[in-house]
C-alpha positions in Angstrom: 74.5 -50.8 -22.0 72.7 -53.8 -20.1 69.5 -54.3 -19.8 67.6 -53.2 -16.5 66.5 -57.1 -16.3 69.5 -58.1 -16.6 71.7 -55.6 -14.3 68.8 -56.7 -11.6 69.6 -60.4 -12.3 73.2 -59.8 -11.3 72.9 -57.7 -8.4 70.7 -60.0 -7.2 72.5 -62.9 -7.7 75.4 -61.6 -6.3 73.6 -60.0 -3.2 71.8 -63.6 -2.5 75.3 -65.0 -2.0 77.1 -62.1 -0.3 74.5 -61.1 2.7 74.3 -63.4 5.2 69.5 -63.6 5.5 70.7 -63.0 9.3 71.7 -59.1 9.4 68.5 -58.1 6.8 70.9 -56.2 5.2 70.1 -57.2 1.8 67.4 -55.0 -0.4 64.3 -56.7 -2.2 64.6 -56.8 -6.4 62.0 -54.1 -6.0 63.9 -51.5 -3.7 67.0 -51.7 -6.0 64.6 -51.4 -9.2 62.8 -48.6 -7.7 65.8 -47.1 -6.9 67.7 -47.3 -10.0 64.7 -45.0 -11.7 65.5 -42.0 -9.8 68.4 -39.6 -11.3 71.7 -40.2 -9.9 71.5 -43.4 -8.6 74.4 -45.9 -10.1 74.9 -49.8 -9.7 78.2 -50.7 -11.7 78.9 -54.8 -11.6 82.5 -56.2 -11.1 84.6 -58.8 -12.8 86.5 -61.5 -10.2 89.9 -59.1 -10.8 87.4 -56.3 -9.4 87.3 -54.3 -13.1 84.1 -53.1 -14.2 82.0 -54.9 -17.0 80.4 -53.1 -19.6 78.7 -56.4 -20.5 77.5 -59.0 -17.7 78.8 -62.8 -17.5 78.6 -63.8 -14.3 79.0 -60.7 -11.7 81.9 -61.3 -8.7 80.7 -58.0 -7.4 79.1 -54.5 -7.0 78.6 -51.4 -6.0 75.1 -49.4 -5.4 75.2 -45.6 -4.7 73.3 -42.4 -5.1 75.0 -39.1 -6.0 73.1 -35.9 -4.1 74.7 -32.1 -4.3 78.3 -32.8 -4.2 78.0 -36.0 -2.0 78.2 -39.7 -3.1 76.5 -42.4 -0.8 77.9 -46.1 -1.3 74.5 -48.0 -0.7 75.5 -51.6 -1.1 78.9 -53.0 -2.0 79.1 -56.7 -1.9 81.5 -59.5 -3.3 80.7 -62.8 -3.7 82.0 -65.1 -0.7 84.6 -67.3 -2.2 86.1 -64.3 -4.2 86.7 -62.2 -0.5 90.3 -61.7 0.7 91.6 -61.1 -2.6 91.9 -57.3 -2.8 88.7 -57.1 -5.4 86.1 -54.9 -2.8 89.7 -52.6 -2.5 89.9 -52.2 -5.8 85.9 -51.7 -6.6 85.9 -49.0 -4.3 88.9 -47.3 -6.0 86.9 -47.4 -9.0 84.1 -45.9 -7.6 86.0 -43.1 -6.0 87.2 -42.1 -9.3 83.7 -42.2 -10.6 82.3 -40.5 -7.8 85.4 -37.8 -8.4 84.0 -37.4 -11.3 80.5 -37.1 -11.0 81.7 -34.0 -8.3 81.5 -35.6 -5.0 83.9 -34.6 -2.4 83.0 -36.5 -0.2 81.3 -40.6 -0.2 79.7 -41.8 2.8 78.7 -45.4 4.0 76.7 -47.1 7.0 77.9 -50.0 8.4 76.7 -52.2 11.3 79.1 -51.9 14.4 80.6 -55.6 13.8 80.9 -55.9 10.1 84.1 -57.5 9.4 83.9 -55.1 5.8 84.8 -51.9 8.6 88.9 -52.9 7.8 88.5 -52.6 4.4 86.7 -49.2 4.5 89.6 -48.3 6.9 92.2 -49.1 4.5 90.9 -47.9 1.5 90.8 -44.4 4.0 87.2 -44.0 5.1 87.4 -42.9 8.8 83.8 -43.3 11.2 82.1 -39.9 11.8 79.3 -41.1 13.5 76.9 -43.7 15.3 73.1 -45.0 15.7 72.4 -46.3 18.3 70.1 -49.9 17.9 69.7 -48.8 13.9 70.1 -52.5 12.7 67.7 -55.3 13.8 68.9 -59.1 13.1 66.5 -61.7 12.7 66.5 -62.7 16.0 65.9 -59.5 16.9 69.0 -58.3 18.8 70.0 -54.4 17.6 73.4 -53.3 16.6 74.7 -49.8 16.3 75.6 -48.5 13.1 78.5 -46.8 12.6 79.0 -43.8 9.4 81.6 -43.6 7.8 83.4 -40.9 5.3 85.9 -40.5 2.6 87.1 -37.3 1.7 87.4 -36.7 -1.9 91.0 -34.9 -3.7 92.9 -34.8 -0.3 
């Protein structure tokens, strides 16, 4: 198993490429370490072909989520910029529906903001929208966007 200094050293790395400063959609080092100490919270890093790694090199990708009473919540899923368009996010999700199928969700859920380009990917790996927020997200210039919830039903 990696180290927790070293899982945070990926994500990190991989989130300072992925998330554009200008949606604040990143998280610190500190919310993702606090949030790795609480039970049933999982980051799993991704290889450029999108396979998991039991040991990191150099992260193209992950996943964050939190499994909560038969529910799985994908916090964060990013891929490294010049590694998009290749299927990998498709096939890190699949992954992580088979682990959330196993862990007992039936059912993973994800927030978006309204013009994330990532919403046709969600679509086609079958998440459908079950919901809004009005002004939830607040750029740095300090315009709002709606978010927008999405949902994946589990063994269907």
């Amino acid at each position: 198993m990696m180290g927790d200094d070293r899982l945070l050293d990926e994500l990190m790395a991989v989130m300072d490429e992925a998330f554009d400063p200008h949606w604040r959609e990143a998280w610190s080092r500190r919310q993702i370490a606090e949030s790795l100490e609480l039970p049933n919270t999982f980051a799993v890093l991704y290889d450029h072909r999108g396979n998991p790694l039991p040991v990191a090199s150099r992260a193209s990708g992950f996943i964050f989520s939190r499994h909560v009473a038969g529910e799985e919540e994908l916090l964060l899923i990013a891929v490294r910029p010049e590694l998009r368009g290749r299927g990998i996010g498709r096939k890190m999700i699949v992954h992580f529906a088979e682990q959330a199928g196993r862990r007992g969700a039936e059912r993973i859920f994800l927030e978006m903001r309204s013009n994330n380009e990532a919403g046709s990917l969600y679509a086609r790996c079958g998440f459908v929208p079950i919901g809004k927020r009005p002004d939830y997200y607040r750029t740095l210039s300090g315009e709002t966007i709606d978010a927008i919830t999405f949902a994946l039903r589990l063994n269907d």
